[in-house]
N, C-alpha and C positions, 0 to 999 in steps of 0.2 A: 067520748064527747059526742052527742048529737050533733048531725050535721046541720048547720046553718043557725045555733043558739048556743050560746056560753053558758056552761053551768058554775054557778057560786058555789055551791056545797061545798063544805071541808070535811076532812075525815081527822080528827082527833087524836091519839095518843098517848099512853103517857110515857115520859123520858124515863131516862133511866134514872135510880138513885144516885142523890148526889151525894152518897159516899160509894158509889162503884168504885171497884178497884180502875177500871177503865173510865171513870170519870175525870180521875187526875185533879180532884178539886183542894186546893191546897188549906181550906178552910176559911172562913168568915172573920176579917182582923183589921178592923178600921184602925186608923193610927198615919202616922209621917214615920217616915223613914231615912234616915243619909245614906247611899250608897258611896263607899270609897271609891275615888280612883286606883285600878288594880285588882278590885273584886272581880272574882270568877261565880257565877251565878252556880254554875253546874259544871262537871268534867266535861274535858273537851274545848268548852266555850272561848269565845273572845272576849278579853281578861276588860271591864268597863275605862275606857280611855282618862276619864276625865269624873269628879264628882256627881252625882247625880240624888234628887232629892224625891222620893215618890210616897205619894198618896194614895193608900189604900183603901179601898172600896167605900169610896165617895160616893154618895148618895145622890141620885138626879132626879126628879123629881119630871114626866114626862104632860102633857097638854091632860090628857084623861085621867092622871093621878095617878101610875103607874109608877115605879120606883124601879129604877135600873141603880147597879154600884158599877163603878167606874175606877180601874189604877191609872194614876193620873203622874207621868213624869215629866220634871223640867233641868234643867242645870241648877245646879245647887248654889253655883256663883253670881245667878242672876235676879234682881228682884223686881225686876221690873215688867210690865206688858209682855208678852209673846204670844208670836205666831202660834194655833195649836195646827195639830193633824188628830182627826176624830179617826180610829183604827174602828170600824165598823164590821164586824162577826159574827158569828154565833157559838165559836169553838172555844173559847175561854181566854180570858182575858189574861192567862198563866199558861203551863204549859198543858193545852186543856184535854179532851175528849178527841182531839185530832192535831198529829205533831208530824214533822218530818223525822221520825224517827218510825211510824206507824207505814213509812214505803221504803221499797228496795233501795240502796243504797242512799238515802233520806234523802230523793229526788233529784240527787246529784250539788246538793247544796251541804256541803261541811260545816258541819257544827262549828269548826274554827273560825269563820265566818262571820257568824252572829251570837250575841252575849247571853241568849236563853230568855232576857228579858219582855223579848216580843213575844204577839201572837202568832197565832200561825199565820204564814202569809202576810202577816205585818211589819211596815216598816221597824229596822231596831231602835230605842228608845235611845241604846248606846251609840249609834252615829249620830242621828236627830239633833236629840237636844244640847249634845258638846255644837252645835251650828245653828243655834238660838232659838230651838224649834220645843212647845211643850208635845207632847204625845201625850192624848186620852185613849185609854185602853178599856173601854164599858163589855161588859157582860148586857149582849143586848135581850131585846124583851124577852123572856120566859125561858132564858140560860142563867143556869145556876143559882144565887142567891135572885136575881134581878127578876123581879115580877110580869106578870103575865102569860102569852102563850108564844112559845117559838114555831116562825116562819123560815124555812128555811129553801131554797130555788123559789123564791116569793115575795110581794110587797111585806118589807119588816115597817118598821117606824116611817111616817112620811119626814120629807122635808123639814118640816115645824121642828119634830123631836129629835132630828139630830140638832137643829138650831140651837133646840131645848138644854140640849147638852154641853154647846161651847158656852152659852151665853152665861151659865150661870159657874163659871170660869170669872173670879174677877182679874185674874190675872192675865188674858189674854186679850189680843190688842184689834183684835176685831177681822184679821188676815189667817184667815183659815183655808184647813185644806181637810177634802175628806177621801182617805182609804179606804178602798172597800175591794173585798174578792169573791170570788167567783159566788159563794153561799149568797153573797148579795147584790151581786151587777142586777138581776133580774129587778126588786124594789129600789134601786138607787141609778139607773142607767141614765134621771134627767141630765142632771147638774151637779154640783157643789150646794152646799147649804147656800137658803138665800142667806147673800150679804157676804158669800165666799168667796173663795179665789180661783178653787179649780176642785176637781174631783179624778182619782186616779182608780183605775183598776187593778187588780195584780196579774188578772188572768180573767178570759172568758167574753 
């Protein structure tokens, strides 16, 4: 960087296929879904407590026309308003292109642990929403199916278009929370979406 002037330029790339074997992409499959209580997602896993209802790669539609898909979980027993948590990434909204299984001893966190349903570094769907909590799981801009170009140690989507994302949630009751780790402290280190409740980090 020159000293004493910020330079904008970006340098471009392009990602890998998303059918890499190391993309981990489970495929493109809108639909609802019931999750039993008792379901093991994966070997190993922590078996899902209680029923759970999820929505796959829901369609968001972002302020410049940009189209992210979104797995969207809630309690399957519940129909009313909820709280969401907006899980904010770029690693896959499944078990994606970056897991704890990709480090030594899977960073000292056991699979037993968590139900496989999160992302990485994401709260689990399976403790959340059995405590009246929805969890949005988006594939953010330009990861995998979801349109545009990925920013990643970078400003991703402002404000607006995480907003973009609970609001059009008619099920949620306006008390939100957003997730976010390390890949995005950098663009999301203000706040919480306006109109939220708080914003967490995982790390960083």
């Amino acid at each position: 960087m020159t000293e004493g002037k910020v330079l904008s330029e970006r340098i471009w790339r392009p990602g890998k296929p998303i059918d890499a074997e190391e993309s981990r992409y489970p495929g493109f499959r809108p639909g609802t879904e019931e999750i039993a209580a008792g379901h093991v997602e994966k070997d190993g896993a922590l078996a899902v407590p209680s029923p759970l209802t999820r929505d796959r790669d829901v369609a968001i539609s972002l302020r410049d026309g940009i189209v992210i898909y979104a797995d969207i979980y809630r309690p399957a027993e519940v129909t009313g308003p909820l709280p969401a948590i907006l899980v904010w990434s770029p690693y896959g909204k499944h078990d994606g292109f970056l897991t704890f299984e990709d480090f030594p001893f899977r960073a000292g966190v056991p699979q037993s642990r968590l139900s496989g349903l999160e992302k990485f570094e994401g709260p689990d769907p399976a403790w959340w929403c059995p405590r009246g909590y929805a969890v949005v799981q988006p594939d953010a801009r330009g990861a995998y199916m979801s349109e545009g170009k990925l920013h990643v140690w970078d400003q991703q989507e402002g404000r607006v278009d995480r907003r973009a994302a609970l609001e059009q949630r008619p099920d949620r009751n306006g008390r939100d929370l957003l997730a976010r780790n390390r890949a995005m402290v950098c663009g999301c280190r203000t706040a919480a979406p306006p109109g939220g409740d708080c914003a967490v980090g995982s790390d960083g």
